[in-house]
C-alpha positions as MATLAB code, in Angstrom:
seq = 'XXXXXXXXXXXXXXXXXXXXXXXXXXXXXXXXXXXXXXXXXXXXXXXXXXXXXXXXXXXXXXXXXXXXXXXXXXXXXXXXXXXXXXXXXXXXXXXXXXXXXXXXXXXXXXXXXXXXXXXXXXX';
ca = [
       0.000    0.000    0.000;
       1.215    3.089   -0.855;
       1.452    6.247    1.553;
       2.602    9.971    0.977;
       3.745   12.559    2.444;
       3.974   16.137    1.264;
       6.339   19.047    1.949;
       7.733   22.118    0.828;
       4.849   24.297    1.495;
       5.067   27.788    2.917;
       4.492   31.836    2.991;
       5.932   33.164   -0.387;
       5.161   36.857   -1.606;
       3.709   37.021   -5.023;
       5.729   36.127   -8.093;
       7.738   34.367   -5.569;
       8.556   30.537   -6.113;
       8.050   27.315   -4.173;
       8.711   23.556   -4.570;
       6.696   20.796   -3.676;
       7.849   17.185   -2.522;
       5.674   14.004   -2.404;
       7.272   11.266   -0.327;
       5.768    7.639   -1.210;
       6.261    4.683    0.655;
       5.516    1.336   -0.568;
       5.106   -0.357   -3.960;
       4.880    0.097   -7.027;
       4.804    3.679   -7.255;
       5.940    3.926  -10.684;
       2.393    2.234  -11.651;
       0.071    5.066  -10.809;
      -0.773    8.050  -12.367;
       0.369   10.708   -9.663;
      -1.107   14.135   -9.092;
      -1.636   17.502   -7.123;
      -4.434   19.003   -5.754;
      -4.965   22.094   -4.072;
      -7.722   23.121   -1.496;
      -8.520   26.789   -0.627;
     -10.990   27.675    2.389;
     -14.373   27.003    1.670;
     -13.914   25.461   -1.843;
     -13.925   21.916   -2.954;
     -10.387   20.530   -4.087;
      -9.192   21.205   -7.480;
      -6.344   19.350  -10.136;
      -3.263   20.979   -9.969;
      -1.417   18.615  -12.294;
      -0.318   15.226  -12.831;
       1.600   12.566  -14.820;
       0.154    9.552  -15.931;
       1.582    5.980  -14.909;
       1.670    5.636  -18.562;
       4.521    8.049  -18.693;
       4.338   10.533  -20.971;
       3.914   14.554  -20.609;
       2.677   15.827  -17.181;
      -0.724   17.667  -17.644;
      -1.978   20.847  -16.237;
      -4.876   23.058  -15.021;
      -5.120   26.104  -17.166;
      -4.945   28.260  -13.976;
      -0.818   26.969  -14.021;
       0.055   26.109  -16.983;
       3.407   27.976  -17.538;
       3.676   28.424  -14.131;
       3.940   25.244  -12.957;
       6.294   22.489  -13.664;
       5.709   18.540  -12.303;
       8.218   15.473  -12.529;
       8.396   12.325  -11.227;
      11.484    9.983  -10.057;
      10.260    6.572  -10.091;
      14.006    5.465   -8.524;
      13.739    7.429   -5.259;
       9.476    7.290   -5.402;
       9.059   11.070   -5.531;
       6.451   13.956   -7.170;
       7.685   17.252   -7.206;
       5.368   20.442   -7.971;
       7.797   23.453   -9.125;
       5.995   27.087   -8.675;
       7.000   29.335  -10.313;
       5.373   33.428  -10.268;
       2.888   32.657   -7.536;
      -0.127   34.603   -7.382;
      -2.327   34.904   -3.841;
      -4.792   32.981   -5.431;
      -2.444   30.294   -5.294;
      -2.554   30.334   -1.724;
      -4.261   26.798   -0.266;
      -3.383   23.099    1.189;
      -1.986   21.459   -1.754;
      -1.798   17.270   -1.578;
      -0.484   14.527   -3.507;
      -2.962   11.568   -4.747;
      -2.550    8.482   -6.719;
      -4.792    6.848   -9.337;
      -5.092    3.525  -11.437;
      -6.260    5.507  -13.879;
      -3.789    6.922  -16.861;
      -4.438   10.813  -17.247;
      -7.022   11.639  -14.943;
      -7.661   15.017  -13.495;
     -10.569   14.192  -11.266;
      -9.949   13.959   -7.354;
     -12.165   11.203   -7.076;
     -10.141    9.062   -8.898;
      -7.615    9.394   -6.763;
      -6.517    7.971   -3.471;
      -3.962    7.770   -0.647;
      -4.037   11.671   -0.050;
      -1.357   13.104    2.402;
      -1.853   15.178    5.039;
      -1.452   18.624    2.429;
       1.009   21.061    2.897;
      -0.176   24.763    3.408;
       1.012   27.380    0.313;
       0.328   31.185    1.576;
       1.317   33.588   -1.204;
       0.832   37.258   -0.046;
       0.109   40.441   -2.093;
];
């Protein structure tokens, strides 16, 4: 079974940059589809990115796209989220998830969430 842990959360001022880490433990890592999430206060959670177990390109929401940069090391069983110009709207509890599924962008096809780590961007 497969656990995670994320990390590299914290307060950034806008345009500022942060990077992610997802820690898994366990098996067979390299055969999910990985991806982040991000919750903001009050609203449901919402894709991030990913990259599918198939390999191939990691995929993004619009919202980051060119902002945002996610790999995968299937040797050391890591995800890493690079930010890059942050915006305040930014700012939420981002987690790591895993699916069976190649290329999905929808939280409920994912499982195995972290605990989050908190991103604060200010103005």
């Amino acid at each position: 079974q497969v656990q995670l842990v994320e990390s590299g959360g914290g307060l950034v001022q806008a345009g500022g940059s942060l990077r992610l880490s997802c820690a898994a433990s366990g098996r067979a890592f390299s055969l999910y589809t990985m991806g982040w999430f991000r919750q903001a206060p009050g609203k449901e959670r919402e894709f991030v990115a990913a990259i599918g177990w198939k390999g191939g390109s990691p995929y993004y929401a619009d919202s980051v796209k060119g902002r945002f940069t996610m790999s995968r090391d299937n040797i050391r069983n890591t995800a890493l989220l690079q930010m890059n110009s942050l915006k305040p709207e930014d700012t939420a509890v981002y987690y790591c998830g895993k699916s069976d599924r190649d290329r999905s962008s929808i939280p409920a096809d994912f499982s195995s969430w972290g605990q989050g780590t908190q991103v604060t961007v200010s103005s």
